[in-house]
ZAFI-178188 format. One record per residue (C-alpha): residue in three letters; residue number from 1; z, x, y. Coordinates in Angstrom, 2 decimals, decimal comma. Example, Ala and Ser with C-alpha at 12.3 -4.5 7.8 and 13.67 -1.06 7.14 Angstrom:
+------+------+---------+---------+---------+
| resn | resi |       Z |       X |       Y |
+------+------+---------+---------+---------+
|  ala |    1 |    7,80 |   12,30 |   -4,50 |
|  ser |    2 |    7,14 |   13,67 |   -1,06 |
+------+------+---------+---------+---------+
This chain:
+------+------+---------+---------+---------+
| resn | resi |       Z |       X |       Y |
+------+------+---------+---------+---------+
|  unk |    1 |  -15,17 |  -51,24 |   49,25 |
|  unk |    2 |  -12,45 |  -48,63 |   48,18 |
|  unk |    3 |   -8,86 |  -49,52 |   47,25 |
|  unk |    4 |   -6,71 |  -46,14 |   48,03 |
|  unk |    5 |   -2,96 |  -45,86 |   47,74 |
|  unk |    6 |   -0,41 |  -43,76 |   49,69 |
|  unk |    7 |    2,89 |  -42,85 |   48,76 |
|  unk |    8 |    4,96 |  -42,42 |   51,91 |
|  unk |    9 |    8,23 |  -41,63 |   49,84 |
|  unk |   10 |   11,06 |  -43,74 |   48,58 |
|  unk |   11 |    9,15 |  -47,03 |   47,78 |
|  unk |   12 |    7,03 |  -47,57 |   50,31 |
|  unk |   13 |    3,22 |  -47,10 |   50,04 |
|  unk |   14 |    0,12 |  -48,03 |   52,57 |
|  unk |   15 |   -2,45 |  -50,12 |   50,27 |
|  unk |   16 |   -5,92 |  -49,67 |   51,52 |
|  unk |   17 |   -8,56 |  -52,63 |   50,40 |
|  unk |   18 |  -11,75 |  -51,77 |   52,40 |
|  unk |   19 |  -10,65 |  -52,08 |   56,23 |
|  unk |   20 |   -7,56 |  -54,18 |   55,21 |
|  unk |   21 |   -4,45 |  -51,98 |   55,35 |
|  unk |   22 |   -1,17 |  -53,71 |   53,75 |
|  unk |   23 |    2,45 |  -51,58 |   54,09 |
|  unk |   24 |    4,09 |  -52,16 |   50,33 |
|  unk |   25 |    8,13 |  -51,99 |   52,53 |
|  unk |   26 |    8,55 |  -50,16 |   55,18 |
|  unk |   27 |   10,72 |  -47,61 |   55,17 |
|  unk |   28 |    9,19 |  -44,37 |   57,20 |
|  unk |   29 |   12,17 |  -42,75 |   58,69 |
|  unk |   30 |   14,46 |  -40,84 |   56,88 |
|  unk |   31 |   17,63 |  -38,59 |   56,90 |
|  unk |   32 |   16,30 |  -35,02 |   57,86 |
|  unk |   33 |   17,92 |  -33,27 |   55,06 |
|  unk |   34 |   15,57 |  -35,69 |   53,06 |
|  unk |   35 |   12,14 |  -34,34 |   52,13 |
|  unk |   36 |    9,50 |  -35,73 |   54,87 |
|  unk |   37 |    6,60 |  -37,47 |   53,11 |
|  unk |   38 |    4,59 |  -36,98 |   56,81 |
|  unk |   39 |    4,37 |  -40,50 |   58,06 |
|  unk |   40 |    6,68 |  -42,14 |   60,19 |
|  unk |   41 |    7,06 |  -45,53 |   62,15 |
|  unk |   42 |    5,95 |  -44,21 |   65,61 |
|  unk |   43 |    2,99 |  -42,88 |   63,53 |
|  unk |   44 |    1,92 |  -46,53 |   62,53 |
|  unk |   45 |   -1,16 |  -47,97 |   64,53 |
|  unk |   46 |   -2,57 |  -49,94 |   61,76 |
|  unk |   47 |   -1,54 |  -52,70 |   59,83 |
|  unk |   48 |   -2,35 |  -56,19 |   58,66 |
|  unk |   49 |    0,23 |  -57,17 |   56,32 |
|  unk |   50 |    3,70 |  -55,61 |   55,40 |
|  unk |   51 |    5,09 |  -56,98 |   51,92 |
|  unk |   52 |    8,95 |  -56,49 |   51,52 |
|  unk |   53 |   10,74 |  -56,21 |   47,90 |
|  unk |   54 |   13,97 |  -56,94 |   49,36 |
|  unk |   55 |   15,82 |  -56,82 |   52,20 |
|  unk |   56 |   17,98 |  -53,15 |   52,15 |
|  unk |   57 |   17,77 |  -50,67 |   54,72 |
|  unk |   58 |   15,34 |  -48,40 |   52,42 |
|  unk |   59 |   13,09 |  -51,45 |   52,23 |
|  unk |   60 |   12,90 |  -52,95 |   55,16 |
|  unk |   61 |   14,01 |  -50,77 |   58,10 |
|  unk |   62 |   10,79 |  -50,00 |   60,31 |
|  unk |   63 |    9,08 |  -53,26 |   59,41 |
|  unk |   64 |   10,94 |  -54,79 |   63,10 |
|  unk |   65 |    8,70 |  -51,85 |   65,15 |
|  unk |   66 |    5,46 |  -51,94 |   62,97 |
|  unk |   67 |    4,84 |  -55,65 |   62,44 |
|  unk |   68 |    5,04 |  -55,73 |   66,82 |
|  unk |   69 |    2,88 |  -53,30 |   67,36 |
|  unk |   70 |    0,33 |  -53,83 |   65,09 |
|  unk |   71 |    0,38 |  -57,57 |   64,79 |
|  unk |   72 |    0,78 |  -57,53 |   60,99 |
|  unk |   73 |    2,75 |  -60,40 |   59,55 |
|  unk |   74 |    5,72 |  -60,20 |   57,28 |
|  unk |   75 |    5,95 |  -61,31 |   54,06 |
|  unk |   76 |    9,56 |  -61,39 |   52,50 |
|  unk |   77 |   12,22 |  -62,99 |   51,44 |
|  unk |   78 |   14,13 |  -65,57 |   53,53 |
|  unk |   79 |   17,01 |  -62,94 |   54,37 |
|  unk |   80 |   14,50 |  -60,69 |   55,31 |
|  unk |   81 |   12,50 |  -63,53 |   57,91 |
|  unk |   82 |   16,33 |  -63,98 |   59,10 |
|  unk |   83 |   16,66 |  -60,39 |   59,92 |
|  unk |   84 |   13,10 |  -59,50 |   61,38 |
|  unk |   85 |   13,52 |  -62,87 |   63,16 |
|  unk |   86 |   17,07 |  -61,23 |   64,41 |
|  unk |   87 |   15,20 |  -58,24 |   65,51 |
|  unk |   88 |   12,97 |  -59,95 |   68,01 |
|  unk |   89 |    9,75 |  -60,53 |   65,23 |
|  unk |   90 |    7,76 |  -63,26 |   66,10 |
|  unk |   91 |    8,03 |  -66,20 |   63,97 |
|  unk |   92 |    4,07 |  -66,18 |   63,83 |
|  unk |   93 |    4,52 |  -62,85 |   62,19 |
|  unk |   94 |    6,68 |  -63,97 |   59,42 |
|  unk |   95 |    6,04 |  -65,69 |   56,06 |
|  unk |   96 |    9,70 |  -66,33 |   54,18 |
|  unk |   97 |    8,79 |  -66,55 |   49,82 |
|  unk |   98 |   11,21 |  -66,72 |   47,20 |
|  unk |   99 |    8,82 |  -66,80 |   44,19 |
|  unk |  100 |    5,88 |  -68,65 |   42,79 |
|  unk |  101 |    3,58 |  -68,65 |   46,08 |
|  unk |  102 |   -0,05 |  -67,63 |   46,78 |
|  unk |  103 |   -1,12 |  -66,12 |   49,87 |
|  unk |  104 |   -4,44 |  -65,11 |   50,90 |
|  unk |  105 |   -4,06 |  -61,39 |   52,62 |
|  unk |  106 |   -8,23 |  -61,24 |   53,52 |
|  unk |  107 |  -11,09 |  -63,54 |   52,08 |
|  unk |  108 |  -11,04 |  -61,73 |   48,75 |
|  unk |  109 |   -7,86 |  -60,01 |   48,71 |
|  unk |  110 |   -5,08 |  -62,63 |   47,39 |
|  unk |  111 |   -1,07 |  -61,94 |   46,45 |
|  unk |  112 |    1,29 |  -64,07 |   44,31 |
|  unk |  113 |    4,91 |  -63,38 |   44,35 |
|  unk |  114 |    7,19 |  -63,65 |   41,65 |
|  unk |  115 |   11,13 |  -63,96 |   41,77 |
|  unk |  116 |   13,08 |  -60,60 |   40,64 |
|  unk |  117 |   15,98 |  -58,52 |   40,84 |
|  unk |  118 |   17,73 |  -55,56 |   41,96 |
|  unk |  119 |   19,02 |  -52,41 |   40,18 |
|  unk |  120 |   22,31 |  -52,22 |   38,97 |
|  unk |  121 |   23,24 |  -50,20 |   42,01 |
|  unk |  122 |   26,76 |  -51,46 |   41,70 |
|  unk |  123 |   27,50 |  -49,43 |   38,65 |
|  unk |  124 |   27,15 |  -45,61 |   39,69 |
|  unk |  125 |   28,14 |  -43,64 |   43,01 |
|  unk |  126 |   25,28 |  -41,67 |   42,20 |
|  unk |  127 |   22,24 |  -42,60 |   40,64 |
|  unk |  128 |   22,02 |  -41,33 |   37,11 |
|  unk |  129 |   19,25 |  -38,85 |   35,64 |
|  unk |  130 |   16,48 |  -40,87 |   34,50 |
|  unk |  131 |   17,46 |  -40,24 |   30,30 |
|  unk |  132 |   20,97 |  -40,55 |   30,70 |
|  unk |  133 |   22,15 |  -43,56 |   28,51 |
|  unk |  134 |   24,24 |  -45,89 |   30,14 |
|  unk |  135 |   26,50 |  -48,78 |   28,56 |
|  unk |  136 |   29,06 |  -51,06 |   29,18 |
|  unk |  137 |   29,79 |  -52,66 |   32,82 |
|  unk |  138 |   28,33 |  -56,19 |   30,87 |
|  unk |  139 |   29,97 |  -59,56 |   31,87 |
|  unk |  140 |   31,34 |  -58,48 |   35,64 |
|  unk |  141 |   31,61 |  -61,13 |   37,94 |
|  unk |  142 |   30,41 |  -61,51 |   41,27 |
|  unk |  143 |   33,82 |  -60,49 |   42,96 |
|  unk |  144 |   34,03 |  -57,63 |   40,26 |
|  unk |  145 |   30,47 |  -56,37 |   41,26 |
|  unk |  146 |   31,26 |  -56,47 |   45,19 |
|  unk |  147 |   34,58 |  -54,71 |   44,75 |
|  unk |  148 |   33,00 |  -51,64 |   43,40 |
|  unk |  149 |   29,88 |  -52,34 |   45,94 |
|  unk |  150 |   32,76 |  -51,52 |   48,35 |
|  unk |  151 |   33,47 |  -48,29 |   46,50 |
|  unk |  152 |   30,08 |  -46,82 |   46,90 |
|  unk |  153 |   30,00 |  -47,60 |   50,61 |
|  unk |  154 |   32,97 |  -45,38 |   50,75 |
|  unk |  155 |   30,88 |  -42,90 |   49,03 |
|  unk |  156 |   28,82 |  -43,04 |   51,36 |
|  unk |  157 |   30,83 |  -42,18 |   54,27 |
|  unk |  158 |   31,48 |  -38,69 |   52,36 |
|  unk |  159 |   27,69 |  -37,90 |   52,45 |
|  unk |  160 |   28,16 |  -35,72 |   55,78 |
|  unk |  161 |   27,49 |  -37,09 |   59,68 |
|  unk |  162 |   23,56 |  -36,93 |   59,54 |
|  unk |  163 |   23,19 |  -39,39 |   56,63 |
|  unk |  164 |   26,42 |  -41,12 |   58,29 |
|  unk |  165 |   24,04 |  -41,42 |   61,76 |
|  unk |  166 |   21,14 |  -42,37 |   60,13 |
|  unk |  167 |   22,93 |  -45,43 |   58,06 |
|  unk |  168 |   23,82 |  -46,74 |   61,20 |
|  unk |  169 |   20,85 |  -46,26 |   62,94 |
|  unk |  170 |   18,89 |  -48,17 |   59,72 |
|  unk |  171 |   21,64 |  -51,17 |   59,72 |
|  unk |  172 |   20,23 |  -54,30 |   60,80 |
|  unk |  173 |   22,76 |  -56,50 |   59,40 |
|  unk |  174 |   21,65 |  -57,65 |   56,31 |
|  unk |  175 |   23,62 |  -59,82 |   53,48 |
|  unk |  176 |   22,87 |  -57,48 |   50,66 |
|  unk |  177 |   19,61 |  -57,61 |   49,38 |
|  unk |  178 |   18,34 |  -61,09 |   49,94 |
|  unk |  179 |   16,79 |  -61,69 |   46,82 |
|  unk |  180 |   14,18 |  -58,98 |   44,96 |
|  unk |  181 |   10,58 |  -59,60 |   44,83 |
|  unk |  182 |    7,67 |  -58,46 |   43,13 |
|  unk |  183 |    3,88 |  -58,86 |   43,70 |
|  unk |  184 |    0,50 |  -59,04 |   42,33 |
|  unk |  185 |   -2,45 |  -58,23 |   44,51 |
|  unk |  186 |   -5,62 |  -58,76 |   43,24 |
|  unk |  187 |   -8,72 |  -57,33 |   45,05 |
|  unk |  188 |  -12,64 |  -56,86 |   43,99 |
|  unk |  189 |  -11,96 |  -53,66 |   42,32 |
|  unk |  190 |   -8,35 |  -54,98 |   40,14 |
|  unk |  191 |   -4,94 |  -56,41 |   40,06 |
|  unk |  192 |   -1,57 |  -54,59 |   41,31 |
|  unk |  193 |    1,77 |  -55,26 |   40,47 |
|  unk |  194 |    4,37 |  -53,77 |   42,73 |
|  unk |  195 |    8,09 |  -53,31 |   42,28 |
|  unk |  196 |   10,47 |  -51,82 |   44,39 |
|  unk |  197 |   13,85 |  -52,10 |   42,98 |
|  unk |  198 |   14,89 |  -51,29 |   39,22 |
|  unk |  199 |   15,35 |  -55,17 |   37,90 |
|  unk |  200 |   13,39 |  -57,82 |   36,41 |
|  unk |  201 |   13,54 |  -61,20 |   34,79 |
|  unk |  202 |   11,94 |  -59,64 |   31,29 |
|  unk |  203 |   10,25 |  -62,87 |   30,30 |
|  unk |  204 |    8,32 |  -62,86 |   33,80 |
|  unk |  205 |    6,45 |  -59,96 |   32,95 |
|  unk |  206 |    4,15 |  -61,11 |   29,91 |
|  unk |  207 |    0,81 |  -62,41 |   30,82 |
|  unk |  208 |    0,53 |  -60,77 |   34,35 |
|  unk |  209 |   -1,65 |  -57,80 |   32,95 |
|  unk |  210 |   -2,10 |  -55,83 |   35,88 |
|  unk |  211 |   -4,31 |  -53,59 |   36,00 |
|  unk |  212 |   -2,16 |  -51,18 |   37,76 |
|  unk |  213 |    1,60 |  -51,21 |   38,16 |
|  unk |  214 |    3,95 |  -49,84 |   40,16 |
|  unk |  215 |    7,38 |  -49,88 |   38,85 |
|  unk |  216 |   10,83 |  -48,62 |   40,27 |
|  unk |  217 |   12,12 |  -45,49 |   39,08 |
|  unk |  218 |   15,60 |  -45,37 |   40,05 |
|  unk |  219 |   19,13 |  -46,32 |   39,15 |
|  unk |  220 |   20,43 |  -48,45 |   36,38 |
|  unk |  221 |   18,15 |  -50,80 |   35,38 |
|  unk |  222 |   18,57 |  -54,59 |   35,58 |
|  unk |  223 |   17,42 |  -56,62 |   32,65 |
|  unk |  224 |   17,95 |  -60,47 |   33,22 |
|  unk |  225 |   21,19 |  -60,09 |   35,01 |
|  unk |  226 |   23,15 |  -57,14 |   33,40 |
|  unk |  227 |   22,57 |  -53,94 |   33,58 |
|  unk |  228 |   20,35 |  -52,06 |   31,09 |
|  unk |  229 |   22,66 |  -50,73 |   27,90 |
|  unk |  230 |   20,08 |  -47,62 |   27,31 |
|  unk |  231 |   18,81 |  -44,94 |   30,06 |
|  unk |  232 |   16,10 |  -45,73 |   32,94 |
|  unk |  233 |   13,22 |  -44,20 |   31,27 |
|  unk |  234 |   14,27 |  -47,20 |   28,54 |
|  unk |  235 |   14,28 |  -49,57 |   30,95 |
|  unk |  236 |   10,68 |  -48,31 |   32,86 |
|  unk |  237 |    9,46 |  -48,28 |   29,10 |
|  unk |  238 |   10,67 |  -51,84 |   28,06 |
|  unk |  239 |    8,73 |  -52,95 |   31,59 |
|  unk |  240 |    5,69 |  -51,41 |   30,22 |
|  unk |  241 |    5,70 |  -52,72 |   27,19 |
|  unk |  242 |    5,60 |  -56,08 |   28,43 |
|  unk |  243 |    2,98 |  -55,64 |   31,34 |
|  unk |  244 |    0,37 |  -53,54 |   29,20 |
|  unk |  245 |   -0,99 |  -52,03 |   32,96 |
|  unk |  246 |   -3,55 |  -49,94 |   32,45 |
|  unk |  247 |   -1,92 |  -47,43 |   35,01 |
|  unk |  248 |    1,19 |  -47,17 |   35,68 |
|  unk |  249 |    2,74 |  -45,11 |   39,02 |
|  unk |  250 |    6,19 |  -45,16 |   39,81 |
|  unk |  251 |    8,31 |  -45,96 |   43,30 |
|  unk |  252 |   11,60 |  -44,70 |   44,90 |
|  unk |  253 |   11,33 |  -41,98 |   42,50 |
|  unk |  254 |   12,05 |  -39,25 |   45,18 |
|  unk |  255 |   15,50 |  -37,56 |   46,76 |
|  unk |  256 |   15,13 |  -40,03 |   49,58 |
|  unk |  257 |   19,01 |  -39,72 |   50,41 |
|  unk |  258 |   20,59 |  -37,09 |   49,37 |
|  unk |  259 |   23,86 |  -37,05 |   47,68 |
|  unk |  260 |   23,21 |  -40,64 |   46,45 |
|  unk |  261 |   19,88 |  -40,26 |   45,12 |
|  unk |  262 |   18,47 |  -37,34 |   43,13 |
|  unk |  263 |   14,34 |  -36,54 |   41,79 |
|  unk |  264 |   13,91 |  -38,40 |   39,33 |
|  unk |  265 |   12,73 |  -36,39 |   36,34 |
|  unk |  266 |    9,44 |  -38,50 |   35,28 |
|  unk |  267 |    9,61 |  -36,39 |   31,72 |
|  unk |  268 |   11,77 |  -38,72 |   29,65 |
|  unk |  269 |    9,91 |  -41,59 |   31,37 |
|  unk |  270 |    6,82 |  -40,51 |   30,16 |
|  unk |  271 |    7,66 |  -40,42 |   26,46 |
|  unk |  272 |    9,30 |  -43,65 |   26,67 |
|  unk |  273 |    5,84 |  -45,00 |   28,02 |
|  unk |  274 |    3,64 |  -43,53 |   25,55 |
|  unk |  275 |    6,06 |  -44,81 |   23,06 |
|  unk |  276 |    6,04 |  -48,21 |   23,89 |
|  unk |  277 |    2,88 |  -48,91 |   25,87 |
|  unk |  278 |    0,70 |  -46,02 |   24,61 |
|  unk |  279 |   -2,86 |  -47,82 |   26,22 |
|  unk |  280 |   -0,58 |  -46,88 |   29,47 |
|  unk |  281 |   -1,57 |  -44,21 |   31,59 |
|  unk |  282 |    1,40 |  -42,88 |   33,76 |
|  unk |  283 |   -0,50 |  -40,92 |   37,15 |
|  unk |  284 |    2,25 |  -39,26 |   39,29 |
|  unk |  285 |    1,15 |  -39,03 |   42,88 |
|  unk |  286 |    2,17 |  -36,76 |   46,26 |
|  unk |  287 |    2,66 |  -38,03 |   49,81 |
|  unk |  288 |   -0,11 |  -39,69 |   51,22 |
|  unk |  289 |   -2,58 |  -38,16 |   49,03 |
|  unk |  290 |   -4,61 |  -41,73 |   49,58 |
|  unk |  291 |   -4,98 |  -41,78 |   45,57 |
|  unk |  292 |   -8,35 |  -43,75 |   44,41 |
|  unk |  293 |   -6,08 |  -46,84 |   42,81 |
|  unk |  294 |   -8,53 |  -48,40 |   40,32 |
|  unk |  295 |  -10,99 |  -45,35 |   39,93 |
|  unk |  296 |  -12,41 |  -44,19 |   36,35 |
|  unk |  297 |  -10,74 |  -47,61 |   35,09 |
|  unk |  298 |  -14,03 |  -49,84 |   34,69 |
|  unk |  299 |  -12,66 |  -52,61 |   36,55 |
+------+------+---------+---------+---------+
């Protein structure tokens, strides 16, 4: 059969299960001073499903012209159906989840969907380098956390007119991010677990053994509610600890807006792996270099 995987840059990827192609997000088309993974939305001729983390611009912008085109249906959260819905989707197209279903993607290619959560994006202008350690910002409240959500928006309108054309372009009136998701895929040749977003409910993650994982790589981290008191490499490593993958890649790792995000350097990461999931082997892959997912693992 074949199970390839191509990173098209920020945290989207094409998953490739014999002749059954399923978009991990959706977001092709970026600010040109980004780097250009070589795939874009007008490039898109093939789909059959399109799974979306959550709701954000990065996530889900490009899913409204794909899914149409291509006839692939929607899987998301139910801000997400709302906004593709909004955009002229057909409600045919569009499966809303919030956690804890099972949907069948091809007659032996099945996905389960857990509830999750998003980074601590709230806490930084900028997002930190991946081993500096972060603490405090514990206890906020709601209103606290969208006040300085506010902040960073005016960041953002200091990030030059490109990035300021392209942000409008890529709005499509979401309410904040709708609710993170993760999801396990299992196929013939193994199981995948896909994040998209730095945040997780820790006690979720025990028991899932994926095979493969790919985790977020970006930003504060989000344990349970509150942000991470440690750096994101501690955070990536705490998430391998308790998933035990046998592979681990990572997502939204790359300079995908520049001036708000930076490369993440996967260094630190990589020691905080092999410290606390040392059976993990951490693969970093290019652009759409349709990687071989489960190869040389025995599965």
């Amino acid at each position: 059969m074949g199970v390839t995987l191509d990173w098209a840059g920020c945290a989207t990827f094409r998953l490739s299960v014999g002749e059954l192609v399923v978009f991990l997000d959706a977001y092709l088309d970026r600010v040109a001073e980004a780097p250009q993974p070589g795939l874009v939305v007008d490039d898109v001729t093939r789909a059959d499903w399109i799974l979306i983390g959550h709701s954000h611009f990065d996530h889900l912008w490009g899913a409204e012209r794909i899914a149409p085109r291509t006839g692939a249906t929607i899987i998301g959260s139910y801000e997400t159906v709302r906004v593709m819905a909004e955009h002229g989707v057909a409600e045919s197209q569009l499966i809303a989840v919030s956690g804890g279903e099972r949907i069948r993607l091809a007659d032996d290619v099945v996905v389960s969907v857990l509830p999750s959560l998003h980074s601590c994006v709230w806490t930084h202008a900028q997002m930190p380098p991946s081993d500096q350690v972060c603490l405090g910002d514990l206890g906020e409240t709601w209103q606290e956390r969208q006040a300085r959500m506010a902040d960073l928006r005016g960041h953002f309108a200091h990030l030059g007119a490109s990035v300021g054309e392209h942000l409008r372009a890529a709005h499509q009136g979401e309410r904040g991010d709708g609710g993170a998701l993760v999801y396990l895929i299992e196929t013939p040749e193994g199981s995948l677990l896909y994040q998209d977003t730095s945040g997780c409910w820790i006690d979720l993650l025990p028991g899932l053994h994926p095979d493969v994982a790919i985790l977020a790589a970006a930003g504060r981290g989000n344990v349970d509610g509150e942000p991470i008191q440690g750096s994101l490499a501690d955070f990536v490593g705490r998430e391998a600890a308790q998933l035990r993958p046998r592979r681990l890649l990572l997502s939204h790792h790359d300079d995908w807006l520049p001036g708000f995000s930076r490369p993440t350097d996967v260094g630190p990461i990589r020691q905080a792996v092999a410290a606390h999931a040392p059976g993990t082997e951490l693969v970093e892959i290019g652009y759409l270099s349709s990687y071989p997912l489960f190869a040389g693992l025995g599965t």
